[in-house]
C-alpha positions as a printed Julia matrix, in Angstrom:
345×3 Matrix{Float64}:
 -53.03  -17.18  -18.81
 -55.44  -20.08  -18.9
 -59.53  -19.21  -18.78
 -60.13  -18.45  -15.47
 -56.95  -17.18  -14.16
 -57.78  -15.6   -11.33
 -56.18  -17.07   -8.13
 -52.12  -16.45   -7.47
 -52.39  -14.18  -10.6
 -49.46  -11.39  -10.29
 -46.66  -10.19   -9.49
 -47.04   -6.52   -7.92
 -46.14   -5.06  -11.67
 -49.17   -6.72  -12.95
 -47.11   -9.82  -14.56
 -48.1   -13.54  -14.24
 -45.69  -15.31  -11.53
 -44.84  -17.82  -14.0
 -43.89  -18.5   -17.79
 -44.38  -22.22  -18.88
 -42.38  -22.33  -21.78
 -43.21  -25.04  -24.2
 -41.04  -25.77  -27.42
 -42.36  -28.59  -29.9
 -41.1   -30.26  -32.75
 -42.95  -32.82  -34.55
 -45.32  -33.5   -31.02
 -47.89  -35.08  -32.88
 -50.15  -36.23  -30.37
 -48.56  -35.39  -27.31
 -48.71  -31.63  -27.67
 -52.66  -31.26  -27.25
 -52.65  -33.5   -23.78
 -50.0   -31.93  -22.57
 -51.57  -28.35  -22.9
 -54.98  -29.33  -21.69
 -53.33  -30.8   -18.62
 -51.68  -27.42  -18.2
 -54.97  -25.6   -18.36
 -56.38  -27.81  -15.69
 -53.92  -26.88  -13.02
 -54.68  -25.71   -9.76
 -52.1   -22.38   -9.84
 -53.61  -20.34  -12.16
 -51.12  -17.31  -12.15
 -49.13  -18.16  -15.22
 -48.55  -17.67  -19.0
 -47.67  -20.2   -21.61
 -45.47  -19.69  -24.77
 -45.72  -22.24  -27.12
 -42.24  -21.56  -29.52
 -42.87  -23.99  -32.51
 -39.28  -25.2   -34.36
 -41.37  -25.44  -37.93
 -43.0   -28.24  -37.57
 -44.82  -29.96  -40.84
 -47.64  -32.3   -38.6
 -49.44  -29.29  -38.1
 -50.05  -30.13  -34.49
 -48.87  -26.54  -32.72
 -51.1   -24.3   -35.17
 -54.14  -27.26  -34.1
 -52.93  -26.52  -30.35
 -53.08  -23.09  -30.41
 -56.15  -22.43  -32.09
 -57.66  -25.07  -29.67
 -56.42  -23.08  -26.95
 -56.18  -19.46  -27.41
 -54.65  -17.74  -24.28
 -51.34  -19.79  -25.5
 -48.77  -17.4   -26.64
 -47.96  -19.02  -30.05
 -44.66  -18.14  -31.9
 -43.46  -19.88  -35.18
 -39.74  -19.83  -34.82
 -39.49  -20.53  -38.7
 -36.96  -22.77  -38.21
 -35.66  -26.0   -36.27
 -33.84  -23.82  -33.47
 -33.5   -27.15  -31.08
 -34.45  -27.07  -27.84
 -31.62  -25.06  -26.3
 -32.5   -21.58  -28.56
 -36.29  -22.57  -28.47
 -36.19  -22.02  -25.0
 -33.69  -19.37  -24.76
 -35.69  -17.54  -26.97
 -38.97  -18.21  -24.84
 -37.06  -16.71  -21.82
 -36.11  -13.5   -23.25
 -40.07  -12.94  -24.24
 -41.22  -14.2   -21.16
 -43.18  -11.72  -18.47
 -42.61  -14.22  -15.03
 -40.44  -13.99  -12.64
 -40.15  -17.89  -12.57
 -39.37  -19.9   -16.2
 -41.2   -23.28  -16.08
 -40.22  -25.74  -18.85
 -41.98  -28.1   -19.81
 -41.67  -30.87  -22.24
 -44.82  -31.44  -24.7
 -44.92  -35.24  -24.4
 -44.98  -34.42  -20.07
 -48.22  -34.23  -18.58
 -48.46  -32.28  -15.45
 -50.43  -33.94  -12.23
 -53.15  -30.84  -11.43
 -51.01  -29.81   -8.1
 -47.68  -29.49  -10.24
 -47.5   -26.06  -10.53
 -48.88  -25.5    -7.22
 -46.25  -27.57   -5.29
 -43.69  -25.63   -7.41
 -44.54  -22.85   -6.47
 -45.29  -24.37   -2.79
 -41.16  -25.43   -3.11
 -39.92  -21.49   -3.71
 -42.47  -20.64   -0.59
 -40.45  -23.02    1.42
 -36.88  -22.71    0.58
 -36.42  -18.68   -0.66
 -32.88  -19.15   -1.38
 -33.01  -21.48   -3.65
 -33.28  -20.36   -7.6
 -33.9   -24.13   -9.27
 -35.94  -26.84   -8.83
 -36.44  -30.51  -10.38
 -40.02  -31.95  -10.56
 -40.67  -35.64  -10.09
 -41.13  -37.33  -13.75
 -43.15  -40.5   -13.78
 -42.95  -43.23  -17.07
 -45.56  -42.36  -19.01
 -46.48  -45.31  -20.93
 -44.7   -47.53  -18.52
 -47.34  -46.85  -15.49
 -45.52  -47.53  -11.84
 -41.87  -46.91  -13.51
 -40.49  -43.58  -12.68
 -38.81  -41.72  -15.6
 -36.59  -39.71  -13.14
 -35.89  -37.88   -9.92
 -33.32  -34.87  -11.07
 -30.45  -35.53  -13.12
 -27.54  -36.53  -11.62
 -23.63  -36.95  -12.86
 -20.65  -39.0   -12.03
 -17.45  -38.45  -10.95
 -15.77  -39.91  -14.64
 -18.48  -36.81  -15.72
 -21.52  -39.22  -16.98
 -24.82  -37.54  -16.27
 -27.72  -39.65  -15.73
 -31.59  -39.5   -14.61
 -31.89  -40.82  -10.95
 -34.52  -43.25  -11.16
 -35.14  -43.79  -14.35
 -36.96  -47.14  -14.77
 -37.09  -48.37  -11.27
 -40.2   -48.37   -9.21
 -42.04  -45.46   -7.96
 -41.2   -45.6    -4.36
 -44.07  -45.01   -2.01
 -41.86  -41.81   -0.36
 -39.05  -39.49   -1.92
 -37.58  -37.31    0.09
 -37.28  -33.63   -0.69
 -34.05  -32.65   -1.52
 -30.59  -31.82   -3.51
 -30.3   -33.35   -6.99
 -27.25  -32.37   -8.67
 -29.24  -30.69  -11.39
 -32.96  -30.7   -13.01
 -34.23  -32.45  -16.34
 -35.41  -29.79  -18.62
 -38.44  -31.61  -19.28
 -40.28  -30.14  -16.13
 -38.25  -27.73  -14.42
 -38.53  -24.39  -12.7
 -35.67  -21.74  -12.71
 -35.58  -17.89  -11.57
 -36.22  -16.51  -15.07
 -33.55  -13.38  -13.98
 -31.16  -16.2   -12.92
 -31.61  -18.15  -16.14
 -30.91  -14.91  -18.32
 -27.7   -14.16  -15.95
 -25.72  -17.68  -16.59
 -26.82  -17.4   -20.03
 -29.51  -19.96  -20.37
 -29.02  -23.08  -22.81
 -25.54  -23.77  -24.93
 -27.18  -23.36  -28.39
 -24.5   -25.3   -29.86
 -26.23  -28.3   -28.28
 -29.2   -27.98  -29.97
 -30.63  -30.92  -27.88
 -29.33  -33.24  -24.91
 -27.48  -32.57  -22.35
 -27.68  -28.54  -22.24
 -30.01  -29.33  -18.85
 -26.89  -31.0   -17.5
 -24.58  -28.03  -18.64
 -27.07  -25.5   -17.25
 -27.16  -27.1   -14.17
 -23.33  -27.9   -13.31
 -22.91  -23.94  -14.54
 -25.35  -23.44  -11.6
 -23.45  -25.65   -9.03
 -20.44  -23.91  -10.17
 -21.64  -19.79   -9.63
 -23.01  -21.76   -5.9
 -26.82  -22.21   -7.35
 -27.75  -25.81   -5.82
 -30.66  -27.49   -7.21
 -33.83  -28.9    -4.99
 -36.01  -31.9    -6.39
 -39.85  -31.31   -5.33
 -41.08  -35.15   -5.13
 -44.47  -33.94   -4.96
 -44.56  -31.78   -8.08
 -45.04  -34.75  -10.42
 -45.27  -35.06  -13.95
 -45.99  -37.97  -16.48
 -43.33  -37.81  -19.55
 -43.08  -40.06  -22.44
 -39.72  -38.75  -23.57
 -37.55  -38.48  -26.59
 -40.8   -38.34  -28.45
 -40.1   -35.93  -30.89
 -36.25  -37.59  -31.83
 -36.59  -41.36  -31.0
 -35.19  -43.19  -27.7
 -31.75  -44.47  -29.11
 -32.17  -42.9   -32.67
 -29.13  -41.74  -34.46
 -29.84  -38.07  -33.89
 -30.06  -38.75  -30.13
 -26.78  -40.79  -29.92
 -25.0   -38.72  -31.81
 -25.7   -35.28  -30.01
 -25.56  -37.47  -26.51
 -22.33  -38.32  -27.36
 -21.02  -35.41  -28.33
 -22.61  -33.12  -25.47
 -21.58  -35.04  -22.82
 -17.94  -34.55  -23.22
 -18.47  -30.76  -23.99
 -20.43  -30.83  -20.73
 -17.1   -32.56  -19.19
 -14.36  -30.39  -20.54
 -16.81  -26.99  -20.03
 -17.24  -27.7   -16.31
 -15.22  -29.83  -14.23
 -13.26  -27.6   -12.03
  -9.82  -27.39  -10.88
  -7.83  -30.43  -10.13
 -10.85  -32.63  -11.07
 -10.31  -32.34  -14.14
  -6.85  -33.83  -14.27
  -8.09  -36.48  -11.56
 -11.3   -37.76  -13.69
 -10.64  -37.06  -16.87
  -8.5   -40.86  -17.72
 -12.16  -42.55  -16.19
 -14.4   -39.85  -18.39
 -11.98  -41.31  -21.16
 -12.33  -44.98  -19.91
 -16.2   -44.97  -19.48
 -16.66  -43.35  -22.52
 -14.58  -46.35  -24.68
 -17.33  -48.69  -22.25
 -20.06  -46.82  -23.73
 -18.52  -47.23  -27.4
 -18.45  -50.9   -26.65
 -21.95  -51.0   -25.43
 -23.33  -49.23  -28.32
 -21.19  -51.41  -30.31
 -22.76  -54.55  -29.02
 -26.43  -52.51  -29.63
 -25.4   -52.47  -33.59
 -25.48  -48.65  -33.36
 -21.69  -47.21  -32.86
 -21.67  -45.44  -35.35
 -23.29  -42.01  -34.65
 -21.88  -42.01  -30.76
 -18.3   -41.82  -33.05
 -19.3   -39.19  -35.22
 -20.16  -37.65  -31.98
 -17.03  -37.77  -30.45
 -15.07  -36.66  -33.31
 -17.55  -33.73  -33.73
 -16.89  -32.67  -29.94
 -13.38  -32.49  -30.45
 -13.44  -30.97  -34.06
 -10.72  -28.24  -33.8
 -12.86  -24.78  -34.1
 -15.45  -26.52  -31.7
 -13.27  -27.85  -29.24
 -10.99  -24.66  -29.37
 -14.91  -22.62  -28.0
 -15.43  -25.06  -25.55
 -11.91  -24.58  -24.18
 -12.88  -20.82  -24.56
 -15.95  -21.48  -22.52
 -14.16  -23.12  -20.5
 -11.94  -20.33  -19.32
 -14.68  -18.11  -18.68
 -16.65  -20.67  -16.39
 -14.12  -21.61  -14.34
 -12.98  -17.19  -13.9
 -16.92  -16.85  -12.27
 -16.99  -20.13  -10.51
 -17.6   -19.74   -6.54
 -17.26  -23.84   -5.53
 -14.31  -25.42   -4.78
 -13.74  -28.45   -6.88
 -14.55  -30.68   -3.54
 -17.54  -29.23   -3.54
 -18.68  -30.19   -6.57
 -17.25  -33.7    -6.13
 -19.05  -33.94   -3.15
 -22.6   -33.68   -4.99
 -21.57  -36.02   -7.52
 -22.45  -39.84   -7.5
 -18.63  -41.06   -7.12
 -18.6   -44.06   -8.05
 -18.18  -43.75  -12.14
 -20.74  -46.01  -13.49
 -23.2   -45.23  -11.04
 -25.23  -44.78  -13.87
 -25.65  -48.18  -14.84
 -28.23  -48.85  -11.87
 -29.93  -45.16  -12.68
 -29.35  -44.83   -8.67
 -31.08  -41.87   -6.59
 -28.95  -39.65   -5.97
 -31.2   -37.24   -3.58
 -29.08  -35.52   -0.82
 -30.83  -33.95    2.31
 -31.03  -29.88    1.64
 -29.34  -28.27    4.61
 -30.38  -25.01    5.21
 -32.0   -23.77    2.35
């Protein structure tokens, strides 16, 4: 914990409520701001692990020694964020996982209304925080993630204007740049799809969730400010490429039932619109070598795999799922909200 720690502090065993778990890579800058923001919060009964994928800026090792009651561990490799985190989860003392991005800097209330959420609504095991555009002030970076029927996920809200009121409710599933999941619940489902390494395992977590009947409530006042893709590049090649290819294991892993029949010729018809968009943006290339490395044989034969299992454990009915989708299939285009009043949770 923080200096200080005092107020909120334990569970009854003694441990902190919460883990923020923090993996960098290459943060540069962003890493030290982001921790001293999370030392300034108003909740004080948490620990932080800081899992470092071997960076070379030296930033984490500066971080840590600048702020001691981090726990600091050097994975020795580039795990990506999906083991980073997994790994953080298994070492982690609360009963609540917080994860945080380190280019998102929390608002001093954002643990506190996080925590205010699970006082309000007991059932419910996830929540999405509100992410505002960093370096684009009055611009919202997003309001929960949220995914088509043709299976395209998408941040509600990214780039539009920060509305004066969001309501409090169901998101389809939370951005893994600020979220907060029951650590026991996390561990159960299996956490993160290593194989992603990076993009899209939030979505995947999150439709598992919807699936085994775990919905997913966006806390409007739990705000952070996120500068995104800081670490990889907004549109780089390593982003495309493992966009690309994630989003159609996230597809074939979890669309249930007869949706999957039903949307899979407009996942394959939005996806050729995306190939012509990135086409047009002079950067096809590496959203092909994603899709061809998503269907690779022994790949594609473990998602099918994964598949199977998923769909055994699943408790909602693929109308159910449809019915907390956005269905219209390029809803993402206009980066809509997609925020659904929570009944009875």
């Amino acid at each position: 914990m923080p200096p200080e720690a005092t107020e909120n502090k334990s569970q009854e065993n003694g441990a902190p409520a919460v883990t923020v778990i923090i993996v960098s890579y290459q943060s540069g800058p962003t890493l030290e701001p982001c921790l001293a923001r999370l030392a300034a919060q108003t909740f004080r009964g948490f620990e932080t692990i800081l899992i470092d994928n071997a960076s070379t800026d030296g930033a984490p090792q500066a971080a840590a020694k600048a702020h001691p009651w981090v726990d600091f561990v050097e994975a020795g490799e580039n795990l990506g964020f999906a083991a980073g985190n997994n790994l953080a989860a298994r070492r982690a003392k609360g009963r609540w996982l917080v994860l945080l991005n380190p280019d998102a800097y929390a608002e001093p209330e954002w643990l506190a209304e996080l925590m205010a959420g699970v006082e309000r609504h007991p059932t419910v095991k996830s929540f999405a925080s509100l992410q505002l555009s960093a370096d684009r002030p009055g611009l919202l970076d997003g309001a929960g993630d949220n995914v088509t029927s043709a299976g395209i996920p998408f941040r509600g809200g990214y780039g539009r204007k920060i509305p004066s009121v969001l309501p409090e409710g169901e998101v389809f599933s939370a951005c893994g740049a600020a979220m907060l999941i029951d650590r026991q619940l996390f561990l159960d489902v299996g956490g993160f799809d290593e194989r992603y390494f990076c993009y899209c395992e939030d979505v995947d977590l999150g439709y598992r969730l919807r699936l085994y009947g775990q919905p997913t409530l966006l806390l409007p006042r739990a705000k952070v400010a996120h500068v995104g893709s800081a670490s990889t590049g907004v549109r780089s090649d390593f982003s495309i490429f493992h966009g690309s290819r994630n989003r159609v294991w996230t597809f074939v892993k979890n669309t249930p039932g007869w949706l999957f029949p039903v949307t899979l010729p407009l996942h394959v018809a939005v996806t050729a619109g995306l190939l012509l968009l990135h086409w047009r943006r002079g950067d096809v290339a590496p959203a092909i070598r994603g899709i061809k490395a998503a269907l690779k044989r022994e790949d594609f034969d473990q998602v099918l795999a994964d598949r199977r299992a998923i769909q055994a454990k699943r408790k909602a009915s693929p109308g159910a799922i449809l019915r907390v989708m956005s269905i219209d299939p390029a809803a993402f285009i206009g980066r809509r909200f997609v925020i659904r009043k929570a009944r009875g949770l």
